[in-house]
TORTORKE-294987 format. One line per field, with one value per residue (C-alpha): residue number from 1; residue in one letter; x, y, z. Coordinates in steps of 0.05 Angstrom, whole numbers. Each point is the difference from the previous one (the first is absolute). Example, Ala and Ser with C-alpha at 12.3 -4.5 7.8 and 13.67 -1.06 7.14 Angstrom:
2
gugu [1, 2]
nudren [a, s]
X [246, 27]
Y [-90, 69]
Z [156, -13]
//
This chain:
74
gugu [1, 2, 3, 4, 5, 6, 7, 8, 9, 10, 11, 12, 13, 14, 15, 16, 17, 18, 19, 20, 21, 22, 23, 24, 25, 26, 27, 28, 29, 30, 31, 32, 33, 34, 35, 36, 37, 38, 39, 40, 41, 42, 43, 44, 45, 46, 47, 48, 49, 50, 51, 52, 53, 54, 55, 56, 57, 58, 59, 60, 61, 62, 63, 64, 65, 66, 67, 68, 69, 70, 71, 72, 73, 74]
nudren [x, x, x, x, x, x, x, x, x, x, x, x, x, x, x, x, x, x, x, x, x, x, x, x, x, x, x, x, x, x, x, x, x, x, x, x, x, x, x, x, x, x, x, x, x, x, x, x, x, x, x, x, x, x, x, x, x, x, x, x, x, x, x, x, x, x, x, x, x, x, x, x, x, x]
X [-278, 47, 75, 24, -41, 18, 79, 24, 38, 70, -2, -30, 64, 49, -28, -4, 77, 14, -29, 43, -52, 29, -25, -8, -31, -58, -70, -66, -25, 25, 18, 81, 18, 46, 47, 29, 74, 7, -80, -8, -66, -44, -45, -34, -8, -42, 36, -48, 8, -66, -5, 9, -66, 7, -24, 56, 45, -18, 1, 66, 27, -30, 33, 63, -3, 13, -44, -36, 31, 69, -19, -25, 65, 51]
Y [100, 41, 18, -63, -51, -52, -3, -77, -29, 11, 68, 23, -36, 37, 60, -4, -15, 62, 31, -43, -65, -69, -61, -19, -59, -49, 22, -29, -47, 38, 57, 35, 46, 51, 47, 72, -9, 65, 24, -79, 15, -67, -17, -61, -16, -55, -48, -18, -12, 52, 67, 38, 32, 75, 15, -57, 35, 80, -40, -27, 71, 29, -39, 13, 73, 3, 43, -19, 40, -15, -72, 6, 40, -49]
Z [-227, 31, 1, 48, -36, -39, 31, 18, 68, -44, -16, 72, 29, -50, 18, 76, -13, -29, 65, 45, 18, 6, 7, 79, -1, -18, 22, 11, -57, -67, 33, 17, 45, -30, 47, -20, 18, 40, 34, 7, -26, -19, -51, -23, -78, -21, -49, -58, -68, -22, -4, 75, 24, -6, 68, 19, -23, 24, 77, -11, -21, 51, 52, -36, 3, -77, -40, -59, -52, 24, -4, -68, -21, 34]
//
């Protein structure tokens, strides 16, 4: 298990809005897009009620530009 496991859909979201990501729209299925307010930068979260898959979650950081450790400390 690593550092990014185990984290749900809620606290993902309040995090990416401490980086500057708001919600854009709906996406495909389960899914929202989610927009930086000043790069424009999207990502797309998937909106379940489990656990998010740790790889999930190190793609969607990586197409946010936002580094793991300041993720975890945010």
């Amino acid at each position: 298990m690593g550092r990014l496991s185990g984290m749900r859909y809620r606290e993902v979201v309040r995090r990416l809005r401490t980086f500057g990501f708001e919600f854009d729209r709906p996406g495909p299925g389960s899914h929202e897009v989610w927009r930086h307010r000043e790069t424009g930068r999207k990502v797309t979260l998937p909106h379940h009620a489990r656990d998010m898959a740790e790889g999930t979650l190190r793609a969607i950081l990586r197409e946010a530009g936002i580094d793991v450790e300041a993720f975890l400390n945010a």
